[in-house]
C-alpha positions in Angstrom: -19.7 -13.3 -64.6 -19.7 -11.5 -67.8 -18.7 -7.5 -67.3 -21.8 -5.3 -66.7 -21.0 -3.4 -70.0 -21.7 -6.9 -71.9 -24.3 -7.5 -70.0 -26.1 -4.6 -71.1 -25.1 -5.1 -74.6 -26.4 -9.1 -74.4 -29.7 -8.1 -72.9 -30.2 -5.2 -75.8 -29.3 -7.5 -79.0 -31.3 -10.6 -77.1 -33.9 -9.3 -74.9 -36.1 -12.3 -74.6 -33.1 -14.8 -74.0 -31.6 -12.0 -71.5 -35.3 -11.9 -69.5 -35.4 -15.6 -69.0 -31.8 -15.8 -67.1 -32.6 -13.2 -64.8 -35.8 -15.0 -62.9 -35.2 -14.5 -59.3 -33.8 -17.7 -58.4 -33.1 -18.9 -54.6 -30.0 -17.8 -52.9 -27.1 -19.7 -53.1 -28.8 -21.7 -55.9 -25.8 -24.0 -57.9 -26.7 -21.7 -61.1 -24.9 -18.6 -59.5 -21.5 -19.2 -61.0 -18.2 -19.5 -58.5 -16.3 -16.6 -57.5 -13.0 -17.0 -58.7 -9.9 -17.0 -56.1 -8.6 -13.5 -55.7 -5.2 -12.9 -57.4 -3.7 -11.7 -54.1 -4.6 -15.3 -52.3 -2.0 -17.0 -50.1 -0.6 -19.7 -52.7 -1.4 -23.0 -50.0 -3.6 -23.0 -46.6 -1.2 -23.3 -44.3 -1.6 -26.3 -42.1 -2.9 -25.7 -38.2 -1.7 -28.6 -35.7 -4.4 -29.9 -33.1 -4.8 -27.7 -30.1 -5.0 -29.2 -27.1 -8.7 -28.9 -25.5 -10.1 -28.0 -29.1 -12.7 -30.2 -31.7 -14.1 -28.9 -34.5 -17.1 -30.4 -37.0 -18.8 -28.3 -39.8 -22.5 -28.8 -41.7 -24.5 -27.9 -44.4 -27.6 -26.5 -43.1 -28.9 -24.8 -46.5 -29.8 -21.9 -44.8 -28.6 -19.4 -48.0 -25.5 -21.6 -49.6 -26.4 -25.0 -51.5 -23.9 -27.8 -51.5 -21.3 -26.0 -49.0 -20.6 -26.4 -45.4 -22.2 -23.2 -43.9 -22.1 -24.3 -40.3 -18.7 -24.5 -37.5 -18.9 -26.2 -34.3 -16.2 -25.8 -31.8 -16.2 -27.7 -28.9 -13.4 -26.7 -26.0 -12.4 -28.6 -22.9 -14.1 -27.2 -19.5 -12.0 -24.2 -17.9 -11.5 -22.2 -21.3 -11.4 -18.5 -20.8 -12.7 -16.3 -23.2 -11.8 -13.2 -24.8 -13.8 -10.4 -27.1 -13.4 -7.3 -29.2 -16.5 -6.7 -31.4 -17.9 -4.2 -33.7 -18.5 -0.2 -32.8 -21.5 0.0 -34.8 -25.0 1.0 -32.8 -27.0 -1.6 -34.6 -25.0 -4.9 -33.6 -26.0 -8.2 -34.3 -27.7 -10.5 -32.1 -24.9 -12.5 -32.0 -22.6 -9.7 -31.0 -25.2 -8.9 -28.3 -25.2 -12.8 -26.8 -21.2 -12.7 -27.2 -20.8 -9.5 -25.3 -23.8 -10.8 -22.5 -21.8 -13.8 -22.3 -19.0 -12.4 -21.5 -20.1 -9.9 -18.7 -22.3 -12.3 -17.3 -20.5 -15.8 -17.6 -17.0 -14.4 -16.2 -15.3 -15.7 -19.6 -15.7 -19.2 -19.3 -16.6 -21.4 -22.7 -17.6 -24.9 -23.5 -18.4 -23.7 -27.5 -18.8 -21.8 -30.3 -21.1 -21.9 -33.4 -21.1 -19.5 -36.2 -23.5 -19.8 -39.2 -22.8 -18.1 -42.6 -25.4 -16.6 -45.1 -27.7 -14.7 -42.3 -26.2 -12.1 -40.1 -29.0 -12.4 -38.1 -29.0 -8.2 -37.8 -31.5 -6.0 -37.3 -34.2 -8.6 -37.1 -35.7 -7.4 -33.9 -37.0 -9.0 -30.9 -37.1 -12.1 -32.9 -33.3 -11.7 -33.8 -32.0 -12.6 -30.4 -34.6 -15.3 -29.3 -33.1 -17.0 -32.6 -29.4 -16.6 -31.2 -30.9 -17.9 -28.0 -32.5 -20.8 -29.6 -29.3 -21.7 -31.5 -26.9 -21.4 -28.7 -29.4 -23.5 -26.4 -29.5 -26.4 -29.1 -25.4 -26.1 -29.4 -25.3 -26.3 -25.4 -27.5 -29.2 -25.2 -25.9 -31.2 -28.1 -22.6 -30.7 -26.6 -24.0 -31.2 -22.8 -22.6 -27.7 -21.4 -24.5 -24.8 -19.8 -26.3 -21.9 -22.3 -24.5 -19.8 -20.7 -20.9 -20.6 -21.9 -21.9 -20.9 -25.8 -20.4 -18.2 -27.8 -22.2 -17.5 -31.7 -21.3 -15.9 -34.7 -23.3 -15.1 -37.7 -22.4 -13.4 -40.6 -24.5 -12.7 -44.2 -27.3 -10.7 -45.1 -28.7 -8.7 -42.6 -32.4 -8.3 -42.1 -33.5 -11.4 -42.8 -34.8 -14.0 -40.1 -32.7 -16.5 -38.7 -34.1 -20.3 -39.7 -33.5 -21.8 -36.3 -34.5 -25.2 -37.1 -31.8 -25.5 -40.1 -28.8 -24.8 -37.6 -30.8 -26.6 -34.6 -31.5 -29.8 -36.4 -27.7 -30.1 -37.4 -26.1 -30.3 -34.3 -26.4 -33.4 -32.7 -24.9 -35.1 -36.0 -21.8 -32.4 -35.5 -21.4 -33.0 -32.0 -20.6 -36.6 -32.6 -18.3 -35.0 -35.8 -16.1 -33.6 -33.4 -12.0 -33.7 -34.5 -9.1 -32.1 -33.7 -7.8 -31.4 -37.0 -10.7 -29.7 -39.6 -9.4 -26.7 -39.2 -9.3 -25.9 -43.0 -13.0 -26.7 -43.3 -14.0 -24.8 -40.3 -12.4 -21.7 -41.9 -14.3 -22.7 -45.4 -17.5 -22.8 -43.7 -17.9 -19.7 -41.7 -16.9 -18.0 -45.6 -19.8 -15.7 -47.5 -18.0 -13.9 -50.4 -14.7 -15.1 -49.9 -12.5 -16.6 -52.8 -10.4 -18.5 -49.9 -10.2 -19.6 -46.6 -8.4 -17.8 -44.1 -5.8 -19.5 -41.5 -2.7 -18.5 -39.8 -0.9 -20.9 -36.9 2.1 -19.6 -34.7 4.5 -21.9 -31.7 5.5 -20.4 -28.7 6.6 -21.4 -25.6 5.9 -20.0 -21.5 8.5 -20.7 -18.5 9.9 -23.4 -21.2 6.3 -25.0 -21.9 5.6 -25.4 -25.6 2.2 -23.5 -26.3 0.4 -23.4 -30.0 -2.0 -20.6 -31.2 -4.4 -21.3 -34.5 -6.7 -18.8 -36.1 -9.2 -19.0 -38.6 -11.2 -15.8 -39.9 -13.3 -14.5 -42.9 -13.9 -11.1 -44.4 -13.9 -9.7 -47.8 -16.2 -6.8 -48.4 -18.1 -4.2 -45.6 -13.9 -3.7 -44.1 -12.6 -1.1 -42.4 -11.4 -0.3 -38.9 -13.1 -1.2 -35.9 -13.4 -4.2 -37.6 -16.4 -4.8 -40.1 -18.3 -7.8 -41.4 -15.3 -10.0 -40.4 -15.2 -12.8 -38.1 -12.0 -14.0 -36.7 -11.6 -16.4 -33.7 -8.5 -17.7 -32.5 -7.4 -20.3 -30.3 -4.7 -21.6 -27.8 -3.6 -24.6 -25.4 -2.3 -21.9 -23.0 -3.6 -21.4 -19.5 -4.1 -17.4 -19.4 -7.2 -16.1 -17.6 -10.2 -14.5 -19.0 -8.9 -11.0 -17.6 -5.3 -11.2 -19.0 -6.7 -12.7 -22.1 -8.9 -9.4 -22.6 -6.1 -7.0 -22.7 -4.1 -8.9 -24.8 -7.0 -9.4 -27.7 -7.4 -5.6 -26.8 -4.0 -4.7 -27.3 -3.4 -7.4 -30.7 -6.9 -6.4 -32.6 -5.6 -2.3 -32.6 -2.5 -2.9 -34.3 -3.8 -5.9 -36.7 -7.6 -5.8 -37.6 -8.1 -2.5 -36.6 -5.8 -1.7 -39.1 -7.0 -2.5 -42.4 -9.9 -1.6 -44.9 -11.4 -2.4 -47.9 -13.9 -0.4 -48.5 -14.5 2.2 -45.7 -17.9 0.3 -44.2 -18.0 -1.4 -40.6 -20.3 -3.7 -40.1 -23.3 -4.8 -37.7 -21.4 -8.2 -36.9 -17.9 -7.9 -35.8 -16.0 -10.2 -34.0 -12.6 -11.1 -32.6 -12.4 -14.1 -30.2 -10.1 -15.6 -28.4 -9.9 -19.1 -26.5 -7.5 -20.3 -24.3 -7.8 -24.0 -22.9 -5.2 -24.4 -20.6 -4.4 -27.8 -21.9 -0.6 -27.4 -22.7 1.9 -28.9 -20.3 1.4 -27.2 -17.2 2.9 -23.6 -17.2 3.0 -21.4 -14.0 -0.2 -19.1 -13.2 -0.5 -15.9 -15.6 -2.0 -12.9 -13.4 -1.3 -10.2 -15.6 -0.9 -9.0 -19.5 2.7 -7.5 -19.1 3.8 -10.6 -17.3 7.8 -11.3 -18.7 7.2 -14.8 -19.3 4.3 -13.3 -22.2 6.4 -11.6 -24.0 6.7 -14.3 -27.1 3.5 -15.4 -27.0 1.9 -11.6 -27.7 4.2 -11.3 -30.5 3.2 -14.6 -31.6 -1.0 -13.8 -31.1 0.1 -10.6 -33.0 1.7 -12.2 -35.9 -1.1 -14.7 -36.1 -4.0 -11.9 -35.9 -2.1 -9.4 -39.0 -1.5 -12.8 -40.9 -5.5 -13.3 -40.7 -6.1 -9.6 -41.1 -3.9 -9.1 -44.2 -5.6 -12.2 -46.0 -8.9 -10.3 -45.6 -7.8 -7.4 -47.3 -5.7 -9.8 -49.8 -9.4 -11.4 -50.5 -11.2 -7.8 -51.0 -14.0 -7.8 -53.0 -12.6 -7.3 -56.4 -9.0 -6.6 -55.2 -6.1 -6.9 -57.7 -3.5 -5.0 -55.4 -2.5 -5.2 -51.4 -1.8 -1.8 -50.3 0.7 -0.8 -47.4 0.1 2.6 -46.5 2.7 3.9 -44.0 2.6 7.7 -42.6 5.2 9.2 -40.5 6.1 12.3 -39.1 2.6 12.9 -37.4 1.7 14.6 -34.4 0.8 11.5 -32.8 0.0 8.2 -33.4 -3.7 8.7 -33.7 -3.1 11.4 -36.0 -1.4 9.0 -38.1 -3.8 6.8 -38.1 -6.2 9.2 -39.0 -4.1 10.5 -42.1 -3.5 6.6 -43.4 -7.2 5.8 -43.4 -7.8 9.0 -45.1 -5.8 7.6 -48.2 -6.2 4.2 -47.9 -10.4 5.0 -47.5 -10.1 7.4 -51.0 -12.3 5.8 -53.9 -10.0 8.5 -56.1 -6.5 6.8 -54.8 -7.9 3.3 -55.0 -9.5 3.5 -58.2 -5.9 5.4 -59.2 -4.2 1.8 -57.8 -6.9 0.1 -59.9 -5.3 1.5 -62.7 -2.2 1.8 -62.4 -1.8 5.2 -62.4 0.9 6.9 -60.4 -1.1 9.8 -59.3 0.6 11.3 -56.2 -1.8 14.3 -57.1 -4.5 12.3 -55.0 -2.5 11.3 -52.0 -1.8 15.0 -51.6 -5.9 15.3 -51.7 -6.7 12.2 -48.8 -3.6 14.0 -46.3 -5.4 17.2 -46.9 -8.8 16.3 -46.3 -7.8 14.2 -43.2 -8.2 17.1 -40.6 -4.7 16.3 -38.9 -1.6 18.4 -39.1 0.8 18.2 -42.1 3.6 20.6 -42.9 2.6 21.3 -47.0 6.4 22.4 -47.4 8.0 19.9 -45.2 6.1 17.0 -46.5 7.9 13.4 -48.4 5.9 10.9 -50.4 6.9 7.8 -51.6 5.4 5.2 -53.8 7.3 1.9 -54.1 10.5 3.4 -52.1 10.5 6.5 -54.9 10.0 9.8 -53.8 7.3 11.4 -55.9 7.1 14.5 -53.9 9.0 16.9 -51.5 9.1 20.5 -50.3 6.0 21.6 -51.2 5.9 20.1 -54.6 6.5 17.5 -57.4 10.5 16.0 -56.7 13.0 17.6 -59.2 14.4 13.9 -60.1 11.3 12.0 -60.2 10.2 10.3 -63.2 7.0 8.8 -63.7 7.5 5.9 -66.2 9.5 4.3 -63.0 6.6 4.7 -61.0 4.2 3.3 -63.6 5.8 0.4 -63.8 6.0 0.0 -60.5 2.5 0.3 -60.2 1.5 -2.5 -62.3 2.7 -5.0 -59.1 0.4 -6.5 -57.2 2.0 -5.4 -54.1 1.9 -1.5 -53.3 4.0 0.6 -51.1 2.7 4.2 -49.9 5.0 6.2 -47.8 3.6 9.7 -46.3 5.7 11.7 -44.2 3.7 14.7 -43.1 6.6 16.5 -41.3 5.4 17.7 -37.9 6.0 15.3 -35.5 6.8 11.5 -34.7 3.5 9.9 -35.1 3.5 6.3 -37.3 1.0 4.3 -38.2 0.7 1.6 -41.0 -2.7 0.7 -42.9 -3.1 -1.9 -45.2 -5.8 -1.9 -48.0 -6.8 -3.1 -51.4 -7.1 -1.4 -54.9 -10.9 -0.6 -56.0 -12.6 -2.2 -59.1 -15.6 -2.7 -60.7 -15.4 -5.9 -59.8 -16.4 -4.7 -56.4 -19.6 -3.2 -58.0 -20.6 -6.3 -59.7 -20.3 -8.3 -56.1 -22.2 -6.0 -54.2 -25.0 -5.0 -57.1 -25.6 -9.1 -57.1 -25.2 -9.9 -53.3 -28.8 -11.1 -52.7 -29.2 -13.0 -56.1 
């Protein structure tokens, strides 16, 4: 797509021929031209082995997207347990709403997920969650399980209702679809403005057994912590019990998802599953989340969920830098927290990134403004391992053609110590564009 400055320029010097291209045409409509891949893109999808217990199939049901898959179907063995962390927002989804019913009421069990792209199915009412009803009762009957343990995601415009029919009348064909190994077009599927799709895999092993964890996600714009319009559901052949399972999602989405941002916005629809199938070689009985035997596998669920969490910021809307914002010297860790969203959430010191311009002035400006406790005098920043600032003002050796050069990478390093205690916390973000405008300003087209 042409900038918007042209744009404006094209329709002025050829109103008529400018009028006709602008019709409203129907979403998703072929004539919409392809986002290209975002310069920050993993150079290849890795390549996710089969996990025991789990088939996948995918669909185009036309519901918003022409000529893409826009549908995922996963299928797990009986006796999967079933983990959740969703979205803070007070206007969830109705697929949010089923997921978190589901899992107070069906004790963590799961037969299947769908998730449809292109409709978030938010904020449509009464109407809203009879739809996610409808859906997850045709997914339970074309896979022959109970309603009961169907999970859903949906993820797209919000206020707009769900076509039931669309995703109903797809599922028998998908159901007898199933595979073990379309991971890469599961991840494509559940995509709305993302250049690429997401997947990360890790190996691990319990008391000796060889277990295997696969995610897939998809995000791009409305990110920041707490999640935001980003799915993400992961998968593994161990056998760990619902309750166990819990903590550890609990305990792997604060430190990996809950942890980056792209644009300061959470969204209705927010999800983070995870599955476990139990379907490895036979391990001994896990009864609690700081079990020994654990220990590797939450570092490996970790590394899998920041992998997955990093590519969404790597795909930000209009994002030509990754940016890893690091604060020490806090009063505590939520403090530090606090203080690293505060700059990494700053149109000024993402629009600065944008540009490549190496002004500190404006990291100064987001600590400030963050409501935490800094030490002015005692303070140390740091862009790309140079320090820019220190003692209460600009560093007596710095020079800022180093920094500006620096700046023109694609990968950004941001170091804030704040001097008052031993708080750390590391965020990681994306640059701001107009780019980011243009998505967003043609969204609904």
């Amino acid at each position: 797509m042409a900038p918007l400055a042209d744009r404006k320029r094209a329709k002025s010097a050829a109103p008529k021929k400018k009028a006709k291209t602008t019709q409203p045409r129907s979403r998703g409509s072929a004539r919409k031209p392809k986002m290209p891949v975002s310069p920050l893109a993993p150079k290849n999808a890795p390549e996710l082995p089969a996990i025991a217990g789990v088939t996948l199939a995918t669909a185009q049901s036309g519901t918003r997207y022409k000529g893409r898959d826009d549908l995922m179907l996963a299928v797990m063995e009986t006796g999967t347990s079933a983990a959740g962390v969703f979205t803070t927002s007070k206007a969830p989804s109705a697929a949010v709403e089923w997921c978190q019913s589901r899992l107070q009421e069906g004790r963590g069990n799961a037969r299947a997920l769908l998730v449809n792209a292109g409709n978030a199915n938010a904020f449509t009412g009464k109407a809203g969650f009879e739809a996610a009803t409808a859906i997850a009762s045709a997914a339970a009957s074309a896979v022959s399980c109970r309603r009961g343990d169907v999970f859903i995601g949906s993820t797209g415009v919000i206020g707009e209702p769900l076509n039931v029919d669309k995703i109903a009348d797809k599922l028998p064909d998908m159901a007898q679809a199933l595979a073990p190994d379309c991971w890469l077009q599961a991840a494509r599927a559940i995509c709305t403005t993302d250049t690429f799709p997401k997947l990360a895999t890790a190996t691990t092993e319990i008391d000796g057994v060889p277990v295997t964890i696969n995610g897939i996600a998809k995000g791009s714009g409305m990110i920041a912590p707490d999640m935001a319009t980003m799915l993400a559901y992961i998968f593994t052949d161990a056998a760990i019990p619902s309750e166990v399972l819990q903590t550890l999602l609990m305990l792997t989405v604060h430190d990996s998802f809950n942890m980056i941002t792209v644009d300061g916005d959470t969204s209705t629809s927010d999800t983070v599953m995870l599955f476990a199938t139990g379907k490895c070689a036979a391990h001994r009985s896990i009864n609690r989340p700081g079990d020994p035997r654990l220990r590797d596998f939450r570092e490996k669920l970790a590394e899998v969920a920041t992998d997955l969490a990093q590519q969404i910021v790597r795909d930000g809307e209009g994002a030509t830098k990754f940016v890893t914002i690091t604060v020490t010297g806090a009063a505590n860790a939520r403090a530090a927290r606090k203080i690293a969203n505060s700059i990494a959430n700053s149109p000024l010191v993402k629009t600065a990134i944008a540009g490549e311009d190496p002004n500190w002035g404006r990291i100064i400006m987001a600590v400030g403004k963050a409501g935490e406790a800094a030490d002015r005098d005692a303070m140390r920043i740091e862009i790309g391992g140079v320090t820019v600032a220190r003692d209460g003002m600009v560093d007596p050796d710095y020079k800022e053609a180093t920094v500006a050069k620096y700046m023109k990478n694609q990968e950004i390093g941001i170091s804030v110590d704040v001097g008052v205690g031993r708080g750390e916390a590391t965020v990681w973000t994306c640059d701001l564009t107009h780019r980011y405008i243009e998505i967003n300003a043609d969204y609904r087209s």
